[in-house]
Backbone as ProteinMPNN parsed JSONL, in Angstrom:
{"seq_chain_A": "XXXXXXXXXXXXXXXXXXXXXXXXXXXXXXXXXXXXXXXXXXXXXXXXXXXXXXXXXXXXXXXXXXXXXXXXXXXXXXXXXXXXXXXXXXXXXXXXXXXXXXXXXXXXXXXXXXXXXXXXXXXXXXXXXXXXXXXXXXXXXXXXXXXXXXXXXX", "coords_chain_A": {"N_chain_A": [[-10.813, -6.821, 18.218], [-10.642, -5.534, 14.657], [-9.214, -2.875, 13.437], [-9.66, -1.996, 9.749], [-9.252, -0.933, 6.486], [-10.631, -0.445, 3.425], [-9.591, -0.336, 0.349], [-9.41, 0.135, -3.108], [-7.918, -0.819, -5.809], [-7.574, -0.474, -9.075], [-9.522, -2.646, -10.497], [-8.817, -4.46, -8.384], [-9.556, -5.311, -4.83], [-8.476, -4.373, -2.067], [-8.026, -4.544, 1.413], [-6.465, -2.962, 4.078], [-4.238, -2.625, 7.598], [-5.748, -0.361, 9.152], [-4.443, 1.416, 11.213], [-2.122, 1.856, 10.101], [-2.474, 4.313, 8.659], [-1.758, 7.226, 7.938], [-2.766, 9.587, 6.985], [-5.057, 10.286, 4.517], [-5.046, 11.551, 1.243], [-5.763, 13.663, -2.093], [-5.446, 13.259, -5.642], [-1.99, 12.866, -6.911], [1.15, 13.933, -7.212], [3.674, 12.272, -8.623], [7.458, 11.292, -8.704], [9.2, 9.332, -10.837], [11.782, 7.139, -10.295], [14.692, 6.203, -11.753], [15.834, 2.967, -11.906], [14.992, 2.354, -9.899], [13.086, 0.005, -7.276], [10.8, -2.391, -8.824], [8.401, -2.475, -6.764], [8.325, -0.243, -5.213], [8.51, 2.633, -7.182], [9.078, 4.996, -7.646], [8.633, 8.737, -6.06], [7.01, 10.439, -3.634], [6.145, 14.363, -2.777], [5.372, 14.982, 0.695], [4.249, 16.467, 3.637], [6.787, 18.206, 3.252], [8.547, 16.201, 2.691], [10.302, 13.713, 0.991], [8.473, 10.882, 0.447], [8.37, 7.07, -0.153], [6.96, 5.67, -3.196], [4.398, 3.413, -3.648], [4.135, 0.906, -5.541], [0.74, -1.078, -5.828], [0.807, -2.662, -7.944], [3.071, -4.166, -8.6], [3.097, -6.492, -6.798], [0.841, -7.919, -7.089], [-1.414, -9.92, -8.814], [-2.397, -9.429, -12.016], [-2.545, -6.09, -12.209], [-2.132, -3.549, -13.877], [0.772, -1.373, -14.157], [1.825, 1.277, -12.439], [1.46, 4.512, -13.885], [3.08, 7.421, -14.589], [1.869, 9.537, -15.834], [-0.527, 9.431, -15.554], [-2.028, 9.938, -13.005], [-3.449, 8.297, -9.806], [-6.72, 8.75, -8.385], [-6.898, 9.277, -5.528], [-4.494, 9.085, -2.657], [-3.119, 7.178, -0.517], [-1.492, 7.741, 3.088], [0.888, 5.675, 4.667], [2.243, 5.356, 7.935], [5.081, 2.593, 8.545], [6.978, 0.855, 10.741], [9.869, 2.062, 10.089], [9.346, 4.519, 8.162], [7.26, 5.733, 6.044], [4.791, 5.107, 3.456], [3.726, 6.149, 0.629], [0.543, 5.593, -0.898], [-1.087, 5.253, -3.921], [-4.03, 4.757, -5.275], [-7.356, 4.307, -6.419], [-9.885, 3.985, -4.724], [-10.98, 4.786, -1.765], [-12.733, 3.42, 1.046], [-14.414, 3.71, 3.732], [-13.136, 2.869, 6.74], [-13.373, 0.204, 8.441], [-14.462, -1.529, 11.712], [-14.04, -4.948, 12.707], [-14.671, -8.085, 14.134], [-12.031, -10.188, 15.612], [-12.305, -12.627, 15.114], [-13.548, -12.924, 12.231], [-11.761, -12.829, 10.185], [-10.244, -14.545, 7.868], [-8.282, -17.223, 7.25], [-6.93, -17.104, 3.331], [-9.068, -18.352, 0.909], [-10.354, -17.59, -0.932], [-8.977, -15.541, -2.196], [-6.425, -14.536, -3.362], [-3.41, -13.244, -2.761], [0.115, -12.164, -2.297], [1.986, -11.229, 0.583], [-0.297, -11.329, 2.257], [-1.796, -13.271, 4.801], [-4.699, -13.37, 5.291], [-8.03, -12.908, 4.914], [-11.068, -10.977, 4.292], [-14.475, -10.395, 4.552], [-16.268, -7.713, 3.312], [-19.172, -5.637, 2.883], [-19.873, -7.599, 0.874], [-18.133, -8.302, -0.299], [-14.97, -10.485, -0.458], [-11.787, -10.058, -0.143], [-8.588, -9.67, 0.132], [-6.237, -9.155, 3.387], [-3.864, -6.92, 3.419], [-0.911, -7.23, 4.611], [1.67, -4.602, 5.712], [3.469, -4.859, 7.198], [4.554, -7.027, 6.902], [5.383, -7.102, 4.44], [7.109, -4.525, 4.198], [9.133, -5.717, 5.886], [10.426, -7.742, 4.022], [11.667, -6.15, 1.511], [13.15, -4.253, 3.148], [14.562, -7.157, 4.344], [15.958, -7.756, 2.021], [17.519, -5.553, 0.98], [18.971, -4.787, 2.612], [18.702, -1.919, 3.167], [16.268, 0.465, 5.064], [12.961, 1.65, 4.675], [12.957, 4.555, 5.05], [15.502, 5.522, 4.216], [15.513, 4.694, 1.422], [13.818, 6.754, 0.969], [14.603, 8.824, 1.178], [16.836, 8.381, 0.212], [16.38, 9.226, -2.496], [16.319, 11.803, -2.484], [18.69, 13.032, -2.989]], "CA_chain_A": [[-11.332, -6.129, 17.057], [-9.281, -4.722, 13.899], [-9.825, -1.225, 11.854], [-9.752, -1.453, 8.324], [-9.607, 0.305, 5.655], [-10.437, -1.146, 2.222], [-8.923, 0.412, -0.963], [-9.639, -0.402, -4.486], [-6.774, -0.276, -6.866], [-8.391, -0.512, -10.597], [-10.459, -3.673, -10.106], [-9.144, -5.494, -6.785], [-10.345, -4.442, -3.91], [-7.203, -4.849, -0.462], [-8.148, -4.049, 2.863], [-5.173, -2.773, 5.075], [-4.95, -2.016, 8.727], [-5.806, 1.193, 9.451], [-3.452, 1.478, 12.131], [-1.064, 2.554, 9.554], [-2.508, 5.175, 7.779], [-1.831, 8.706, 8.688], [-3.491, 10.802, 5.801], [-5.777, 9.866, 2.703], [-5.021, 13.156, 0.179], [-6.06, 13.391, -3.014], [-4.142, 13.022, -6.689], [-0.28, 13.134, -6.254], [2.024, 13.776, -8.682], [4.685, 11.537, -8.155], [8.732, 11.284, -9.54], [9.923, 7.853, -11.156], [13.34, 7.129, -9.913], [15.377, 5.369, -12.462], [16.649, 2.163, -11.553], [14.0, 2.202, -8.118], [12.786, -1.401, -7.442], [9.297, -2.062, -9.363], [7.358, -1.592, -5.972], [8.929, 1.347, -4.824], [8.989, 3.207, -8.284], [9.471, 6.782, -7.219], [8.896, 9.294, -4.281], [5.672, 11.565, -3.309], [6.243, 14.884, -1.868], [4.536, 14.541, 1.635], [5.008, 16.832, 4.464], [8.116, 18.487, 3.067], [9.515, 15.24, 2.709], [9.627, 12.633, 0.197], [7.794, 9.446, 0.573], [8.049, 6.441, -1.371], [5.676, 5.351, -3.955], [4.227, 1.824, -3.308], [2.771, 0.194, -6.31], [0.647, -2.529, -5.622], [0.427, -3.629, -9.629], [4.572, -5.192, -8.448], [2.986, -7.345, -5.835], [-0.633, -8.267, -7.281], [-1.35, -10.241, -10.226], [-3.781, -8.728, -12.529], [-2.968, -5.03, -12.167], [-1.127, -2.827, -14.629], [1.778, -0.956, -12.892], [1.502, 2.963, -12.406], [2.137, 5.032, -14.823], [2.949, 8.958, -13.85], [1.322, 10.226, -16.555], [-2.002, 8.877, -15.389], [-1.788, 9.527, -10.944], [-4.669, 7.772, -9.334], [-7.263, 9.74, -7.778], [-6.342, 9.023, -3.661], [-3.183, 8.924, -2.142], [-3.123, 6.826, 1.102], [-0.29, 7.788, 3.188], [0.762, 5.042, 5.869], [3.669, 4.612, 8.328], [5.274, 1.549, 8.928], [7.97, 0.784, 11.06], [10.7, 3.398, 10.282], [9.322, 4.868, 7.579], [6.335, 6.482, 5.22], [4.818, 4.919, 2.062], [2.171, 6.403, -0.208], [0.118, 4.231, -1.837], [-2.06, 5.433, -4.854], [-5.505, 4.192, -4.92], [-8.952, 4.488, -7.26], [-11.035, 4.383, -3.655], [-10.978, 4.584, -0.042], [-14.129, 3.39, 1.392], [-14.805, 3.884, 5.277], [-12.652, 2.353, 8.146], [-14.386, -0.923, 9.248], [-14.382, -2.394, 12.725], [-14.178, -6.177, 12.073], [-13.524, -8.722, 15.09], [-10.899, -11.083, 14.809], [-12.584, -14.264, 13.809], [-14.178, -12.672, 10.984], [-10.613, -13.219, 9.657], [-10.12, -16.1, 7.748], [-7.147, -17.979, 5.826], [-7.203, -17.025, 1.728], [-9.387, -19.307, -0.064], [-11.223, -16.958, -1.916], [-8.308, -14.4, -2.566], [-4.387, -15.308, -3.213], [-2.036, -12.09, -2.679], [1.338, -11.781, -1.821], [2.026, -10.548, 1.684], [-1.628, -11.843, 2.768], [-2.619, -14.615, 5.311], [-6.255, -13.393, 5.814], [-9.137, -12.158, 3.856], [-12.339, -10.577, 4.804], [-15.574, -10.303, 3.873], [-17.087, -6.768, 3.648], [-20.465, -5.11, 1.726], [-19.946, -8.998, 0.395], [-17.018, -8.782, -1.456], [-14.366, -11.029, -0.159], [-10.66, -9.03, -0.03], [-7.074, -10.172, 0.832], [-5.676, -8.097, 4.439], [-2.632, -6.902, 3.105], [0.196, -6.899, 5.971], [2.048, -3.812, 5.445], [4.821, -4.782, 8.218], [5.669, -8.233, 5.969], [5.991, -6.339, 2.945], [8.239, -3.749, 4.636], [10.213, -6.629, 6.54], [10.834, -7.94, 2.966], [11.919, -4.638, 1.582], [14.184, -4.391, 4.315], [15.491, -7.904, 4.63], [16.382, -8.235, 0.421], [18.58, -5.491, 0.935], [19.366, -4.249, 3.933], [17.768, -0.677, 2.867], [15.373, 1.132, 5.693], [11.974, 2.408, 4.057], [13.476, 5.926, 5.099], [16.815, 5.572, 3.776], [15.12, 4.955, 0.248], [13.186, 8.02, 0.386], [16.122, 9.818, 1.321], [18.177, 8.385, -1.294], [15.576, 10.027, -3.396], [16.229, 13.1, -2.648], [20.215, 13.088, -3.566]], "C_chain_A": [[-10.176, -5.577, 16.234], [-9.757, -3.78, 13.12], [-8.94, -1.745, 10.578], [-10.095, -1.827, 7.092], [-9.69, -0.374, 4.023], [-10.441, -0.162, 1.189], [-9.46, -0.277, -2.016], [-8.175, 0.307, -5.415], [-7.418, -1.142, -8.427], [-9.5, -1.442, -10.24], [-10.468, -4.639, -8.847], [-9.364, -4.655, -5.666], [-8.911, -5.291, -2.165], [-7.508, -3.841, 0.481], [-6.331, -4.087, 3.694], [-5.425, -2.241, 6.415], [-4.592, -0.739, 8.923], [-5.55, 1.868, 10.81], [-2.14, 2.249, 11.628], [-1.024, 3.767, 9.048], [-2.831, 6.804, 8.55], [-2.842, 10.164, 8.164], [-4.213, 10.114, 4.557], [-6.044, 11.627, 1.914], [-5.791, 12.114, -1.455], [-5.222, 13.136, -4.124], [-3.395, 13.424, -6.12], [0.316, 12.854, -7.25], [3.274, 13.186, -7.886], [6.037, 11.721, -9.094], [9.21, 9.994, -9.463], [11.286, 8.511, -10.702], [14.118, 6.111, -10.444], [16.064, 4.695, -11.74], [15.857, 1.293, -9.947], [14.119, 0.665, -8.798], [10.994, -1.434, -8.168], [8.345, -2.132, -7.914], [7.51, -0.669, -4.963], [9.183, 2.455, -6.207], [9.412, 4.471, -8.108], [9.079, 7.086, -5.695], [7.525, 10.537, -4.783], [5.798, 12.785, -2.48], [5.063, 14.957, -0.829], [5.124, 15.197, 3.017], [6.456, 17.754, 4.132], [9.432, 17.611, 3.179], [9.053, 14.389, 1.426], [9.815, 10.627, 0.481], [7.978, 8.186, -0.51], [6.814, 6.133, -1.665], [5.451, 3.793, -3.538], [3.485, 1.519, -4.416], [2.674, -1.398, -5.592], [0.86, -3.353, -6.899], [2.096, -4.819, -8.886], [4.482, -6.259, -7.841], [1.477, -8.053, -6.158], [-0.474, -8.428, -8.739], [-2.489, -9.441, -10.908], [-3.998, -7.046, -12.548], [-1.706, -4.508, -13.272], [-0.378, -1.509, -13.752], [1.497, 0.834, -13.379], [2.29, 3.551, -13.813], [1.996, 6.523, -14.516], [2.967, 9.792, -14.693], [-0.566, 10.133, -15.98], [-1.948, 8.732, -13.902], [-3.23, 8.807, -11.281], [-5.27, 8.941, -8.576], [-7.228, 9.676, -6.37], [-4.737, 8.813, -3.969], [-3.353, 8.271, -0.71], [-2.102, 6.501, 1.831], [-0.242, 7.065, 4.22], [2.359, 5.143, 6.348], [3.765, 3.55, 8.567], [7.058, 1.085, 9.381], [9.118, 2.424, 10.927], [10.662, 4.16, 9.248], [7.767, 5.273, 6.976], [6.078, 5.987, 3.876], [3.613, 5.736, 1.563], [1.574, 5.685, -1.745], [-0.923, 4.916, -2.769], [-3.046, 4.454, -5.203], [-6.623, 4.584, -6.106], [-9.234, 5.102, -6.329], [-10.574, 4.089, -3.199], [-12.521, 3.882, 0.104], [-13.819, 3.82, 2.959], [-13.763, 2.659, 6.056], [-14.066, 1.341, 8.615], [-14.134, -1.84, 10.388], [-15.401, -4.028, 12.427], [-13.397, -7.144, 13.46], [-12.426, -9.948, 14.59], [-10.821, -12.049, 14.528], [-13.26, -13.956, 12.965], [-12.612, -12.867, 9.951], [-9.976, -14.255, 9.122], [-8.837, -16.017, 7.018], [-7.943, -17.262, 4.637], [-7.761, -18.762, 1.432], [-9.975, -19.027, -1.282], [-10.307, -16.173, -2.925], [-6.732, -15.252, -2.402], [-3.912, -13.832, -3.328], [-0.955, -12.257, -1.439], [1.016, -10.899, -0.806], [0.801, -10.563, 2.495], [-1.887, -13.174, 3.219], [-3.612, -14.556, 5.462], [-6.554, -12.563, 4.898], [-10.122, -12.218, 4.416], [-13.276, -10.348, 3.934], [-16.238, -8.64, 4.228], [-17.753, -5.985, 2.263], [-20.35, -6.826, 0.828], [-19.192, -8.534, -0.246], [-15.583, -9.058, -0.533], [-12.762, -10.111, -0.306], [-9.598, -9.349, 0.389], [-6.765, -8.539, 2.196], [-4.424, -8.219, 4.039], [-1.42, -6.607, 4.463], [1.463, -6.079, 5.184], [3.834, -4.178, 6.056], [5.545, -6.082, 7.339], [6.342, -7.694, 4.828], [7.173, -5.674, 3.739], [9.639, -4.791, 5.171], [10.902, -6.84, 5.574], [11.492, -7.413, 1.801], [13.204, -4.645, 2.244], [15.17, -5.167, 4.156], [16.307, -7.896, 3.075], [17.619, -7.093, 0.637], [19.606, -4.366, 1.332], [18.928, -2.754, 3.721], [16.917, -0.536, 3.648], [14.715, 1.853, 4.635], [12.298, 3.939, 4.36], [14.574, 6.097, 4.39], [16.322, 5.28, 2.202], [14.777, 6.044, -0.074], [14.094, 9.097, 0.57], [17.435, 9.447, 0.462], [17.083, 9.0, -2.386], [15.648, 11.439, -3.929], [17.569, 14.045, -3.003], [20.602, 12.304, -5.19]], "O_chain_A": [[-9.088, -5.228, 16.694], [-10.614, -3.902, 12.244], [-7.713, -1.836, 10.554], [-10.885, -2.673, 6.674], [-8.635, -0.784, 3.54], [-11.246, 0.768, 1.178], [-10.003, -1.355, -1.781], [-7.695, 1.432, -5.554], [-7.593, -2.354, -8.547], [-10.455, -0.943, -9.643], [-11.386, -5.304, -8.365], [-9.337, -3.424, -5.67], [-8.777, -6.389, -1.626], [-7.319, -2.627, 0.403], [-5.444, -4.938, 3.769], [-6.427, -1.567, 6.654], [-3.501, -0.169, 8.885], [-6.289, 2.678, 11.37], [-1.368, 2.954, 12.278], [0.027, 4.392, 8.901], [-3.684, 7.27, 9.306], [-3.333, 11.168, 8.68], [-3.605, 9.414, 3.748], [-6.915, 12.484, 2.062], [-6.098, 10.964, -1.767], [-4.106, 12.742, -3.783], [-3.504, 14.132, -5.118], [0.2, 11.909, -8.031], [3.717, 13.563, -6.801], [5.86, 12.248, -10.193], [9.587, 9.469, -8.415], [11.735, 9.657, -10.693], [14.304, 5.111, -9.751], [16.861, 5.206, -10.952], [16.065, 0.264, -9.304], [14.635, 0.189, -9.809], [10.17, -0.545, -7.953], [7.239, -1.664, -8.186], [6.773, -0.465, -3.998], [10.212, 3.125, -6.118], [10.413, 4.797, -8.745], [9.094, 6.402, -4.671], [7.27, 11.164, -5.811], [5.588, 12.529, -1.294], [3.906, 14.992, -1.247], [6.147, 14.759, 3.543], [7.189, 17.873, 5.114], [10.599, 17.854, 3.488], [7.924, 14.329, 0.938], [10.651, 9.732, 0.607], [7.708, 8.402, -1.691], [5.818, 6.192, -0.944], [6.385, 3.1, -3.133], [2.281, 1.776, -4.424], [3.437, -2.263, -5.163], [1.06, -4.567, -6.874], [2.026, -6.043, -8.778], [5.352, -7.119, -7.981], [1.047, -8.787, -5.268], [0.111, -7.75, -9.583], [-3.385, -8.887, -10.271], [-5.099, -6.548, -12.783], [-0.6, -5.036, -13.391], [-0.933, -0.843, -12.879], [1.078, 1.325, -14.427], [3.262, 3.178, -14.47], [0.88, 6.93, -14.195], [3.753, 10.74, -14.672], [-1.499, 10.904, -16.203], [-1.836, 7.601, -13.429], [-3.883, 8.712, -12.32], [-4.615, 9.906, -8.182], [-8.007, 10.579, -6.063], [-4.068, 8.532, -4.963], [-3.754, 8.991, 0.204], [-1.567, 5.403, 1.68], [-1.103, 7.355, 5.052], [3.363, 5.068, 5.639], [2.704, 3.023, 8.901], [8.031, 1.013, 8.631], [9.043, 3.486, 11.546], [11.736, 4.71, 9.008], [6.942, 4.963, 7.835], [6.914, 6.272, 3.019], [2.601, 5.871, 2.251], [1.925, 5.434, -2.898], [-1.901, 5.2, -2.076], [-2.704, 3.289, -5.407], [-6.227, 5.595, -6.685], [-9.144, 6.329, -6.317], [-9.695, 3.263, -3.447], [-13.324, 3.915, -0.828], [-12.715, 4.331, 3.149], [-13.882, 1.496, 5.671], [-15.216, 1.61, 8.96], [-13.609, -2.923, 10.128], [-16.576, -4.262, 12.146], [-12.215, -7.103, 13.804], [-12.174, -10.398, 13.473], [-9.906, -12.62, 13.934], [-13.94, -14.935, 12.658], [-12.841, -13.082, 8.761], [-9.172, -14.902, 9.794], [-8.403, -15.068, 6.365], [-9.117, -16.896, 4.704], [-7.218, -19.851, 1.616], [-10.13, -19.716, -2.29], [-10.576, -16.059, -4.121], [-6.228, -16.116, -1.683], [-4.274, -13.331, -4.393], [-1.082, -12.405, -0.224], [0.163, -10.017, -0.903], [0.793, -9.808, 3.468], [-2.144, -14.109, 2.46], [-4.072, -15.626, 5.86], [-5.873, -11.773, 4.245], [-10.409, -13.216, 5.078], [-13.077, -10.127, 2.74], [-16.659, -8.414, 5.363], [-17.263, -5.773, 1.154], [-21.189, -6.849, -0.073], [-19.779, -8.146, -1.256], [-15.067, -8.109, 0.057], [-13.102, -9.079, -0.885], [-9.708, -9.283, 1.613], [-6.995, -7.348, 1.984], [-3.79, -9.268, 4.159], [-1.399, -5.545, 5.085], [2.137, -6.603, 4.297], [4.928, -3.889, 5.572], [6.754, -6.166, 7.127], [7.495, -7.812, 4.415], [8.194, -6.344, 3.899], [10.823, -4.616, 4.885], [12.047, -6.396, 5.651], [11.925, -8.255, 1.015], [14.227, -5.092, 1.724], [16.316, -4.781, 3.924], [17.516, -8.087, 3.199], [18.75, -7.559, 0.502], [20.439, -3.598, 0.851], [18.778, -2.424, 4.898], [16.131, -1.453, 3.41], [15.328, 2.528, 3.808], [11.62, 4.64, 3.609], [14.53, 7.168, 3.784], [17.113, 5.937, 1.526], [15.147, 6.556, -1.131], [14.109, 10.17, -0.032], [18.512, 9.98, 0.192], [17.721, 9.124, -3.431], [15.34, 12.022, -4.968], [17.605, 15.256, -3.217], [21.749, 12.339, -5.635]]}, "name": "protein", "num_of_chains": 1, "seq": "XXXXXXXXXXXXXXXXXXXXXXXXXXXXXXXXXXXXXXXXXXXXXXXXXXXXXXXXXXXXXXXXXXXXXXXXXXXXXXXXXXXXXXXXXXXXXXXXXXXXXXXXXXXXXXXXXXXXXXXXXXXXXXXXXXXXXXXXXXXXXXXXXXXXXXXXXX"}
């Protein structure tokens, strides 16, 4: 079986596993960081620390990229690997136990960092893998998801 958690960011709708996610807060005022990469744009205070920002618009076709005049109304904060992202969101919906051949290949859905898509309330959804993204992140250039948010703060 796998938990999760499907998000809506403006009109698409990405399920992630909810394995990662430590906190869902509400608005978050966030700080652009000139020069960031476009899906890391800034940093979220979180904990007395700061988090990076994750847009999905950098990695998903079809979305217009944050703008921090306009937060989103959720914040969904996940770890992964050696680090903390917070991802701004429209909606959360509910944590869904889903076994693991309900998991199919994309045929319905194409996103970056997605081999499977699910079906839930009938609307079809890319499973975004949090740990590829991060790997990718990582491998481009040589940067730890901590060591960003801590260059953030200098």
């Amino acid at each position: 079986m796998r938990h999760l958690l499907p998000l809506q960011i403006q009109s698409i709708c990405i399920a992630i596993d909810a394995r990662h996610v430590q906190e869902i807060l509400g608005e978050r005022p966030w700080v652009l960081l000139p020069g960031a990469r476009s899906e890391l744009p800034g940093v979220v205070s979180w904990r007395g620390r700061a988090v990076a920002l994750f847009d999905f618009a950098a990695v998903t076709e079809g979305l217009a990229p944050l703008d921090e005049n306009a937060p989103r109304p959720r914040t969904v904060i996940v770890t992964v690997r050696s680090g903390a992202l917070a991802i701004p969101v429209d909606a959360v919906r509910e944590v869904r136990e889903v076994p693991n051949d309900a998991l199919q290949p994309p045929t319905v859905t194409s996103q970056r960092f997605s081999s499977t898509e699910i079906e839930i309330d009938g609307q079809v959804m890319p499973v975004f893998d949090l740990v590829a993204f991060i790997d990718s992140i990582e491998g481009a250039d040589g940067a730890s998801l901590s060591s960003e948010s801590a260059a953030a703060l200098h």
